[in-house]
C-alpha positions as CSV (number, residue, x, y, z in Angstrom):
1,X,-13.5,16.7,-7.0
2,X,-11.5,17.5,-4.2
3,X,-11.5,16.1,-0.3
4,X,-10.1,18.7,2.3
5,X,-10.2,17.2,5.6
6,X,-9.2,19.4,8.7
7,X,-9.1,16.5,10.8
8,X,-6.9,14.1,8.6
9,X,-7.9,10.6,7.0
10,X,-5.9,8.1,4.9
11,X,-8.3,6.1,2.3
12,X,-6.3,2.7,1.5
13,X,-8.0,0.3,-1.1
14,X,-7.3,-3.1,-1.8
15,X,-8.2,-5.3,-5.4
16,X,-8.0,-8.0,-7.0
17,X,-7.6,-7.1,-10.7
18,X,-8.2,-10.6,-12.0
19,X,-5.2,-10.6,-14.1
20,X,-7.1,-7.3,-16.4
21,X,-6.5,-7.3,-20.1
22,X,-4.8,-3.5,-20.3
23,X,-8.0,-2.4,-21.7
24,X,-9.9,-3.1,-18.7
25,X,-7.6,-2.5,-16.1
26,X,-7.5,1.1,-17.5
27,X,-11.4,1.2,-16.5
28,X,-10.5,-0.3,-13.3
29,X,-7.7,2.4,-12.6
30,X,-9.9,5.5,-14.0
31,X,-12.6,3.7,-11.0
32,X,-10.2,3.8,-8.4
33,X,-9.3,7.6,-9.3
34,X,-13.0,8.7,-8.4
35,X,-12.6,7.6,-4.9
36,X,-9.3,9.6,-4.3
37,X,-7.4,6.9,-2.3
38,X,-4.1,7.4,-0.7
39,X,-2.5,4.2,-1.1
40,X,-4.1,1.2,-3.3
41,X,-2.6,-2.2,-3.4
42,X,-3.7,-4.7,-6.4
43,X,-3.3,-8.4,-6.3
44,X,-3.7,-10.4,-9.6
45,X,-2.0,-7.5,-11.6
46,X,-1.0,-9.5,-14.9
47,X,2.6,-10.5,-15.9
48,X,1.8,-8.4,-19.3
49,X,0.8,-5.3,-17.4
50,X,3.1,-5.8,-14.7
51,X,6.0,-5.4,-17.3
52,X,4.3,-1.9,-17.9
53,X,2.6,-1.6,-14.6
54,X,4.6,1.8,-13.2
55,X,3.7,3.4,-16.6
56,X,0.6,2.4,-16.7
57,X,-0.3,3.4,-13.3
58,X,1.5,6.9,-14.0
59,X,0.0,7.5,-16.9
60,X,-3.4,7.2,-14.9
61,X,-1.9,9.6,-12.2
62,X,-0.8,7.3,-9.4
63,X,2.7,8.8,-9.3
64,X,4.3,6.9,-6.7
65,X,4.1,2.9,-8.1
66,X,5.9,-0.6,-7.8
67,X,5.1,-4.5,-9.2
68,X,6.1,-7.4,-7.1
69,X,7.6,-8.5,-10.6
70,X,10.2,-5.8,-10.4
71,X,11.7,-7.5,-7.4
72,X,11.3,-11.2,-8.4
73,X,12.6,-11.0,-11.9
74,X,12.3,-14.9,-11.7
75,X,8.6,-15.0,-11.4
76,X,7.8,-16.4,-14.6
77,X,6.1,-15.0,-17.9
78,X,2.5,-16.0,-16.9
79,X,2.2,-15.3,-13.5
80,X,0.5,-12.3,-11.7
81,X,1.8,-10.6,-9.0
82,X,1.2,-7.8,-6.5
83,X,0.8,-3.7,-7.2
84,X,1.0,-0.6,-4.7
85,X,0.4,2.6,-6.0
86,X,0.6,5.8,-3.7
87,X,-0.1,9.4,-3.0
88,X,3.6,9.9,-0.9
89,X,6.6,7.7,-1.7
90,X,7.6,4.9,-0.6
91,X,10.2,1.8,-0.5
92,X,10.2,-1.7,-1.6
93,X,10.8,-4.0,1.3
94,X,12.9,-7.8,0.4
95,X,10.4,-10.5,-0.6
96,X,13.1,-12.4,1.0
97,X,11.1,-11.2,4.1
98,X,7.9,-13.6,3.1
99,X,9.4,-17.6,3.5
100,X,7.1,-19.1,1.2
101,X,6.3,-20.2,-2.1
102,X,5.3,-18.0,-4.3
103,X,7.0,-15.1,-3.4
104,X,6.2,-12.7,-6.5
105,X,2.5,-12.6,-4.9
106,X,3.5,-11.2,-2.1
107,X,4.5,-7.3,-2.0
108,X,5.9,-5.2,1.2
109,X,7.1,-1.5,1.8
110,X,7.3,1.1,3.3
111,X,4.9,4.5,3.0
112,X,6.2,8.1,4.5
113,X,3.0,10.1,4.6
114,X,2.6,12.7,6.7
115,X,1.1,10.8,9.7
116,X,4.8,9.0,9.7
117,X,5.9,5.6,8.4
118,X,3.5,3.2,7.9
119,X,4.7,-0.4,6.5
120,X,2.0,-2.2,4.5
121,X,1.9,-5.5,3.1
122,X,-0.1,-6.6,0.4
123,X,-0.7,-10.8,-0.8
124,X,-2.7,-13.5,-2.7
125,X,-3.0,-16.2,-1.1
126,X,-3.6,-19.0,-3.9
127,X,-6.8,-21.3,-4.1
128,X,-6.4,-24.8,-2.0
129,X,-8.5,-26.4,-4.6
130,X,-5.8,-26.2,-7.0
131,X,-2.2,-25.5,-5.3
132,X,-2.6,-27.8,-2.6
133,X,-0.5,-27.5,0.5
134,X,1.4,-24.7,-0.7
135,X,-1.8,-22.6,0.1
136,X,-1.3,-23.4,3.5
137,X,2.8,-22.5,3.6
138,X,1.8,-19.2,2.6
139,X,-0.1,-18.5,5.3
140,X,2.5,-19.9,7.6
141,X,4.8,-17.7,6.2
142,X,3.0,-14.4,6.1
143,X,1.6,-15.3,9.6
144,X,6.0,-15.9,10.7
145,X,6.9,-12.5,8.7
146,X,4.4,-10.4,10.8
147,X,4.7,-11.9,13.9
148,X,8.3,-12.1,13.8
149,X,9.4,-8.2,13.8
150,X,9.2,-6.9,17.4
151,X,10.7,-3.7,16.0
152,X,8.0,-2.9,13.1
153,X,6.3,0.9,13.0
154,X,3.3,1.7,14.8
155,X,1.4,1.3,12.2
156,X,0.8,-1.5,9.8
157,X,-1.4,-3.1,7.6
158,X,-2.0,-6.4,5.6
159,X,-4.4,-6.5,3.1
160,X,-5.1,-8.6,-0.3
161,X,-6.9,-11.7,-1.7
162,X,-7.1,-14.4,1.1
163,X,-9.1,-17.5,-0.6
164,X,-10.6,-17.7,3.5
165,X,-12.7,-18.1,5.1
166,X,-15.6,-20.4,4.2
167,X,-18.0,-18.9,6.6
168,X,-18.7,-16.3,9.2
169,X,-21.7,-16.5,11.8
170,X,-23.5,-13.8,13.2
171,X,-21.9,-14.7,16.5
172,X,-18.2,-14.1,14.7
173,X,-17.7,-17.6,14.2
174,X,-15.2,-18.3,11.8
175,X,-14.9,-21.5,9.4
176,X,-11.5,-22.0,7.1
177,X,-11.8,-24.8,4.8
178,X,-9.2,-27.5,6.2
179,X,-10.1,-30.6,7.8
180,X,-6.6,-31.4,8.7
181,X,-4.9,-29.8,11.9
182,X,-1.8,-28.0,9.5
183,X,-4.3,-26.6,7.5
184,X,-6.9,-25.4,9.9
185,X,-4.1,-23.7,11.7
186,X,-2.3,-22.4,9.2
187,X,-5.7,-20.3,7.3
188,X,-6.2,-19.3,10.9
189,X,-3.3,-18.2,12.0
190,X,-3.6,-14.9,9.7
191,X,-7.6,-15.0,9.6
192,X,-8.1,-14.8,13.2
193,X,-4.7,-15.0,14.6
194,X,-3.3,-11.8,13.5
195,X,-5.4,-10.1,15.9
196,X,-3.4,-11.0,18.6
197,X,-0.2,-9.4,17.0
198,X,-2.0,-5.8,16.6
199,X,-3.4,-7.1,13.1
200,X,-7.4,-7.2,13.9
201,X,-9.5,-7.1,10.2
202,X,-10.3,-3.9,10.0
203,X,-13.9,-4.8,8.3
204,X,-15.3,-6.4,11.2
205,X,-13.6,-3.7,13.7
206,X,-15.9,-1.3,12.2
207,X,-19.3,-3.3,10.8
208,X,-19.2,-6.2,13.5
209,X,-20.2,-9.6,12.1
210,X,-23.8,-10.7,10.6
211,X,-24.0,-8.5,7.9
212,X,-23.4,-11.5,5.4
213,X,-20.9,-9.3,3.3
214,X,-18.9,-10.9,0.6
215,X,-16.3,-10.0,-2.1
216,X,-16.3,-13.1,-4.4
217,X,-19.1,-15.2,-5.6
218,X,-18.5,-18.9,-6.9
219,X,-21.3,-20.0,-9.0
220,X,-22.2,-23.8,-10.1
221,X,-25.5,-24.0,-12.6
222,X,-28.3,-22.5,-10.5
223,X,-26.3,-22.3,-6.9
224,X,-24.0,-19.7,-5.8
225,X,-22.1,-19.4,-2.7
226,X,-20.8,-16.0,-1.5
227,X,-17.1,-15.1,0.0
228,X,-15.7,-12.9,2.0
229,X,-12.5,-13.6,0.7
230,X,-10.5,-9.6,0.6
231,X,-9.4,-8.4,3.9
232,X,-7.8,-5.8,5.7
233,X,-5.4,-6.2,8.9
234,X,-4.6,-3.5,10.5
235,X,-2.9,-1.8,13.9
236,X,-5.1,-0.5,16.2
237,X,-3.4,2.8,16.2
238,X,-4.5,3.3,12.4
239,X,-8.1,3.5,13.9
240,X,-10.6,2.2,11.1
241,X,-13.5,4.6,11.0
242,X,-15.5,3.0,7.9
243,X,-14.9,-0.1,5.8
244,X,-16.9,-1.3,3.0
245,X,-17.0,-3.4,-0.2
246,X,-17.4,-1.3,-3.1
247,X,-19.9,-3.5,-5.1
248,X,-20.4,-1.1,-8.1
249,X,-17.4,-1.9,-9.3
250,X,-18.3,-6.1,-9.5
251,X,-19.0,-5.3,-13.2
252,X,-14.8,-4.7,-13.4
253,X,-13.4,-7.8,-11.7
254,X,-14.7,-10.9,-10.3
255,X,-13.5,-10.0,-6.9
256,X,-15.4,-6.6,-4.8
257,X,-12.4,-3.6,-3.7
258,X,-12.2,-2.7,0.0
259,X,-12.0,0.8,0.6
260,X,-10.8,1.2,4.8
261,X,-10.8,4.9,5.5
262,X,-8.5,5.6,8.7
263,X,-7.6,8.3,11.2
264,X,-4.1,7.6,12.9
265,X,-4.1,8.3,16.6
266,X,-1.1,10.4,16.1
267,X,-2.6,12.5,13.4
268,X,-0.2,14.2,11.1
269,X,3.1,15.4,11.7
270,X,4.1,19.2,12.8
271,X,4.3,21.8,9.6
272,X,1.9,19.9,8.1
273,X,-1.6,22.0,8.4
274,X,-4.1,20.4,6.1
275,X,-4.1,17.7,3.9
276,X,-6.1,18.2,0.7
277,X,-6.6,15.4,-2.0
278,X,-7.6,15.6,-5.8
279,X,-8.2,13.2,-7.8
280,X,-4.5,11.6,-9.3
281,X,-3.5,13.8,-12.5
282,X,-0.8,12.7,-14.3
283,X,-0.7,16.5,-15.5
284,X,0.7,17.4,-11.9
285,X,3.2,15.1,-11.8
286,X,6.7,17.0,-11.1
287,X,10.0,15.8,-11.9
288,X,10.8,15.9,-7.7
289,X,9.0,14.5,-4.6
290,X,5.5,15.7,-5.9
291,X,2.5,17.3,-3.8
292,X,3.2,15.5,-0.6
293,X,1.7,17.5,1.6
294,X,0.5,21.0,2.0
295,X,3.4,21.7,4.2
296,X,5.5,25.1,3.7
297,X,8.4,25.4,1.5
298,X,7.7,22.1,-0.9
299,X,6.9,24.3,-3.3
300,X,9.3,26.3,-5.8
301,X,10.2,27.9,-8.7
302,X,13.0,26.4,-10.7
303,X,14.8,23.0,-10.3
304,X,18.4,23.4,-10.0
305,X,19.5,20.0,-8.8
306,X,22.5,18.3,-10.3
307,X,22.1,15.5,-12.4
308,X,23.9,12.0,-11.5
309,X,24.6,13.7,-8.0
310,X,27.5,12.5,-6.5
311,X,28.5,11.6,-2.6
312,X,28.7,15.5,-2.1
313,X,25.3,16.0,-2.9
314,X,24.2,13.0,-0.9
315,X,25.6,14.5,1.8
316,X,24.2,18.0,1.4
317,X,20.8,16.2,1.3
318,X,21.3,14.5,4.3
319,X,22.5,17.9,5.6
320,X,19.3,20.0,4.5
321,X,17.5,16.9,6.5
322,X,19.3,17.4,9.5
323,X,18.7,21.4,9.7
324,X,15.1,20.6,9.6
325,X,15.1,18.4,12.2
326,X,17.0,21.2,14.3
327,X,14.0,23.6,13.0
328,X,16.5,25.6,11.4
329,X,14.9,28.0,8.8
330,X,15.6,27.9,4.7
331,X,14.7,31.0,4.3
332,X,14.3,32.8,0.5
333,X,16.5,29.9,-0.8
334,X,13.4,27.9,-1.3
335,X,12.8,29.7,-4.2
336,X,14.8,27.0,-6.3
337,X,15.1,23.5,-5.7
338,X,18.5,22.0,-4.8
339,X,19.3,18.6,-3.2
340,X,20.4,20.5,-0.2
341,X,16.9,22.2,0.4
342,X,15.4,18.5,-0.8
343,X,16.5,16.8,2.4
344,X,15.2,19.8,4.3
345,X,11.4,19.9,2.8
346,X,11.8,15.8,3.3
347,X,13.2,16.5,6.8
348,X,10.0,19.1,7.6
349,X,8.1,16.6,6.3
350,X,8.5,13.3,8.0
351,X,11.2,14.5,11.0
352,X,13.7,12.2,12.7
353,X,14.2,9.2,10.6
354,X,16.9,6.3,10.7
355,X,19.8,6.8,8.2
356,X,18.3,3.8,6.3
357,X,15.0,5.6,5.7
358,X,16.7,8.9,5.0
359,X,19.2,7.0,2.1
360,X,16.2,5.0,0.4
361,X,14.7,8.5,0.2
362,X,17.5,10.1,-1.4
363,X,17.9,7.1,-3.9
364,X,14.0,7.1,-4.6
365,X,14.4,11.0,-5.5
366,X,17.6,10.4,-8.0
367,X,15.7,7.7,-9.4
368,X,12.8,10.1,-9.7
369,X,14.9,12.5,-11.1
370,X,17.0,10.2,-14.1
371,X,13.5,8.6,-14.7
372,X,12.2,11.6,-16.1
């Protein structure tokens, strides 16, 4: 199955795994396949997977992968923590970012897709019923973190396992489930209050309210209540077009997926024509930057990079880079693939960056690069 859009979308999806056995969470990541996303993120994503989780997600085809677990090696050995998993590269952000407790169930970074940078953040925000307060300090800490950063990209996007609200009227009412002033303010500082910072929930942008939808179901003998518990924030720019729970996949977890399907305002960047998706095959995978884009000169014949570059040839990718950016040509010498010409397919790719994003880009490709 492929999707070929002239008029290009990016397909984000958001899951709780419920801490899969690896059996199950190989059903859940052969599901997610069929719907061709762009970027997922995964909350619950078990301490035994997560010591595996970038193989495991490779070996299913999601190239480009990271576990909070990687970044908060003192986590613990039976917690679960946060996955992204993307069709273009990306970078880890600090959890240092996120003051709270908990930190491993929190995970930030930094995409560069064609339509530019776009920083997402993914979380699961624990039950109150059985963590207490501490429920209510994450909140206040996500809530700080994303309201904090008056220099953040034009687009972003929040998403994960909320534990809130309790209820949502037809009228868009919403009810969090503290009685106390801290903890009524803190659930609705990111429920509701986000929207104020360019973070509105992408669900209700699109559907409106009163169409009782729900993503987790609590059962006691004969009663059941249901939640709407998985959310999507997002900037305005990202322009939600459709958003819906994806409810034939309940069988796999005992929380719904959100799929949000967006088309950014500023569409994709120049040199990039078309976009066109296939499913994830790990068969495809290349030892290099992968099928970005359909964008001219990513393509080539024979790898001829260095291995263990040194300073030199972090300077003739930043180089390549900067001759892009001047729309200076590369010519026949595209035909092989050096780290010179790397920085200038990246540079035709994603344009004028900040040194900062240009050098995690260049570390992400010689990691690439030793990993296989």
């Amino acid at each position: 199955m492929t999707r070929t859009m002239s008029n290009p979308q990016l397909k984000l999806i958001s899951w709780n795994i419920e801490r899969s056995s690896i059996d199950r969470l190989g059903d859940q990541l052969r599901a997610l396949n069929q719907r061709i996303p762009d970027i997922i993120a995964l909350q619950e994503f078990g301490i035994k997977a997560g010591r595996q989780a970038r193989e495991l997600l490779r070996k299913h085809g999601f190239e480009y992968a990271a576990h909070s677990h990687e970044f908060n090696p003192g986590a613990g050995d039976n917690s679960s923590g946060i996955a992204f998993a993307s069709r273009w590269p990306f970078r880890v952000l600090s959890p240092d970012t996120f003051d709270m407790p908990y930190q491993h169930h929190a995970l930030s970074a930094e995409f560069y897709t064609p339509f530019g940078r776009i920083e997402g953040h993914s979380v699961h925000v624990l039950p109150g019923s059985m963590f207490g307060i501490e429920k209510i300090e994450m909140f206040e800490g996500i809530y700080q973190r994303l309201v904090a950063d008056d220099n953040h990209p034009e687009y972003r996007f929040l998403c994960g396992d909320f534990n809130s609200p309790k209820e949502e009227s037809a009228s868009g009412e919403v009810t969090v489930w503290g009685s106390e002033n801290r903890w009524i303010e803190g659930e609705r500082s990111v429920i509701v209050g986000l929207a104020e910072h360019d973070l509105a929930d992408a669900y209700r942008t699109v559907n409106g309210y009163g169409d009782n939808a729900y993503s987790f179901v609590t059962k006691n003998g004969d009663n059941e209540w249901r939640r709407r518990f998985d959310h999507m924030f997002a900037s305005e720019a990202l322009d939600p077009t459709t958003a819906e729970y994806l409810h034939q996949y309940d069988e796999l977890s005992d929380h719904t997926p959100l799929e949000v399907i967006f088309t950014p305002e500023g569409g994709i960047k120049p040199h990039t024509d078309e976009i066109i998706r296939e499913q994830f095959n790990p068969e495809n995978i290349t030892s290099t930057s992968g099928q970005l884009a359909s964008i001219d000169g990513l393509h080539y014949q024979e790898d001829i990079r260095t291995t263990n570059p040194n300073s030199s040839h972090q300077g003739a990718f930043k180089s390549g880079w900067t001759k892009a950016v001047n729309g200076e040509s590369m010519g026949d010498a595209l035909d092989s693939l050096t780290w010179y010409n790397l920085g200038w397919r990246l540079g035709m790719l994603f344009g004028e960056v900040t040194n900062e994003q240009k050098q995690a880009l260049y570390e992400w490709c010689v990691r690439t690069q030793s990993e296989n």
